[in-house]
C-alpha positions in Angstrom: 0.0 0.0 0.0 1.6 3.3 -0.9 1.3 6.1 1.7 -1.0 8.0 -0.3 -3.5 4.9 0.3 -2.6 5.0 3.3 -3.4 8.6 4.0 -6.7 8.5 2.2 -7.8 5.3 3.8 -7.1 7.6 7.1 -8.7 10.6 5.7 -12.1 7.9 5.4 -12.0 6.8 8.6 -11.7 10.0 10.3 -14.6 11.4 8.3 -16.5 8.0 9.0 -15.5 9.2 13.2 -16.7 12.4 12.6 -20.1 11.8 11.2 -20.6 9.0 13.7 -19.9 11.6 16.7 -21.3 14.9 15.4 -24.8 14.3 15.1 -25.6 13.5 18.7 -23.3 16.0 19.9 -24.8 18.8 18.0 -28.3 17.3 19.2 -26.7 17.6 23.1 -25.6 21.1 22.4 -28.2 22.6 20.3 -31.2 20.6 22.1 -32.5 19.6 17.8 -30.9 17.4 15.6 -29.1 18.7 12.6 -31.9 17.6 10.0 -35.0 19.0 11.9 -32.8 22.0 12.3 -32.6 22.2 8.7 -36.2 21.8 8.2 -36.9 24.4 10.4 -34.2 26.7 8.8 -35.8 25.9 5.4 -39.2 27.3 6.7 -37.9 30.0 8.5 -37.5 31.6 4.9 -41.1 30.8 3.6 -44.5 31.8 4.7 -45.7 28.2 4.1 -43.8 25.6 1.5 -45.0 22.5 0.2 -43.6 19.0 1.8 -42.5 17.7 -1.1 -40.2 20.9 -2.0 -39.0 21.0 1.5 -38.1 17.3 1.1 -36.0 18.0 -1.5 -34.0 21.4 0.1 -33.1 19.0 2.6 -32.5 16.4 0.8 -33.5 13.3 2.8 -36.6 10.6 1.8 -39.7 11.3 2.1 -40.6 8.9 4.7 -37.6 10.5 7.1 -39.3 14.4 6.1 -42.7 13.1 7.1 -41.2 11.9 10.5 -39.2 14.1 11.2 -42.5 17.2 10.7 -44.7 14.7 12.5 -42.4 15.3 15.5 -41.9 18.9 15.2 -46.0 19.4 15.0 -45.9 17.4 18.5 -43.4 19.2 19.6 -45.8 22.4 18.4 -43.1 24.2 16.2 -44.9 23.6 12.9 -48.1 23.0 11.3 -49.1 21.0 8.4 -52.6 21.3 6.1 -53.8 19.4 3.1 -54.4 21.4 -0.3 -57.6 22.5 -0.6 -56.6 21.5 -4.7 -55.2 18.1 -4.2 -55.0 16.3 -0.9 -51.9 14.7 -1.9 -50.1 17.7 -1.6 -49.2 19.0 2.0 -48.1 22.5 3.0 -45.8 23.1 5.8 -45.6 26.5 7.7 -43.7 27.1 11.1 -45.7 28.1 14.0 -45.3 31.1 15.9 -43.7 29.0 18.8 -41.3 27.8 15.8 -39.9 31.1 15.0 -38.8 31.5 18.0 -37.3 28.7 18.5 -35.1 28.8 15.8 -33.5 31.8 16.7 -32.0 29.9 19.6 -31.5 26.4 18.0 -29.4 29.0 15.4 -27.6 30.9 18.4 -26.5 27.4 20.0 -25.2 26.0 16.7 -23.1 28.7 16.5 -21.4 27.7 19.9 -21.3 24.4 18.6 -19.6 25.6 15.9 -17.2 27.4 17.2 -16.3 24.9 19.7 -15.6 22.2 16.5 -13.7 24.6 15.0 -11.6 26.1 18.1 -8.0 26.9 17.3 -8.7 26.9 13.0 -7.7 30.4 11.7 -10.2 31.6 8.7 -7.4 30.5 6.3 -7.6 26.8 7.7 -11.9 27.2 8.2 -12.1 28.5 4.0 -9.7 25.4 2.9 -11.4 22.9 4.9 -14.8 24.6 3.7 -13.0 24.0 0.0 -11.9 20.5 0.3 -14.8 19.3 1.7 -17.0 20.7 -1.2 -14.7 19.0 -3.6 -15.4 15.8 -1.7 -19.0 16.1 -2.1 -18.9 17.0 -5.7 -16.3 13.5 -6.4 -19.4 12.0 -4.7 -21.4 13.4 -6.4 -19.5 11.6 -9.4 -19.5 8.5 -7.9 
């Protein structure tokens, strides 16, 4: 194995570490997990969107969207309505009680942040930012 195998096979396990270990971090620090975060940020900039849109911004399945809105109308951040045009379409708007919210959920992932990225100057932060995007787009590829 040459060390360039060697240091991508260690670049893949790190990032395989790091997704394992940042999602229920960022749900201990935040108090939401990153995807419902998302959804809410995503209806933060509407008035009211349709599911299936949404679904797509945040690209996850449907099934996962629907569960994931079904909790945060529990949880009474959001509300969902049939169309009055076709009942197979749903609309999704956030709820008073949701604005809110998300101001905070967006003021601890900061801190989050912040704490991930402790001692990276904004040199190291813009690379890493740049790498990572070329990652996704070779995945992309794949």
């Amino acid at each position: 194995m040459t060390q360039s195998n060697g240091d991508s096979a260690y670049i893949l396990y790190r990032l395989l570490c790091l997704n394992k270990q940042i999602s229920p971090k960022f749900e201990r620090c935040t108090g939401i997990g990153p995807t419902r975060l998302d959804l809410l940020h995503q209806l933060y900039q509407v008035d009211e969107m349709n599911q299936t849109d949404l679904q797509k911004e945040v690209n996850i399945d449907p099934a996962a969207v629907t569960r994931h809105l079904k909790q945060l109308e529990a949880d009474g951040m959001v509300t969902r309505r049939k169309s009055a045009a076709d009942n197979r379409v749903t609309f999704v708007s956030l709820t008073d009680h949701g604005r809110t919210e998300i101001i905070s959920f967006r003021e601890e992932k900061g801190h989050f942040l912040s704490q991930l990225l402790h001692n990276f100057t904004q040199e190291e932060r813009h690379l890493l930012a740049d790498m990572l995007k070329r990652m996704q787009h070779n995945m992309n590829e794949l």
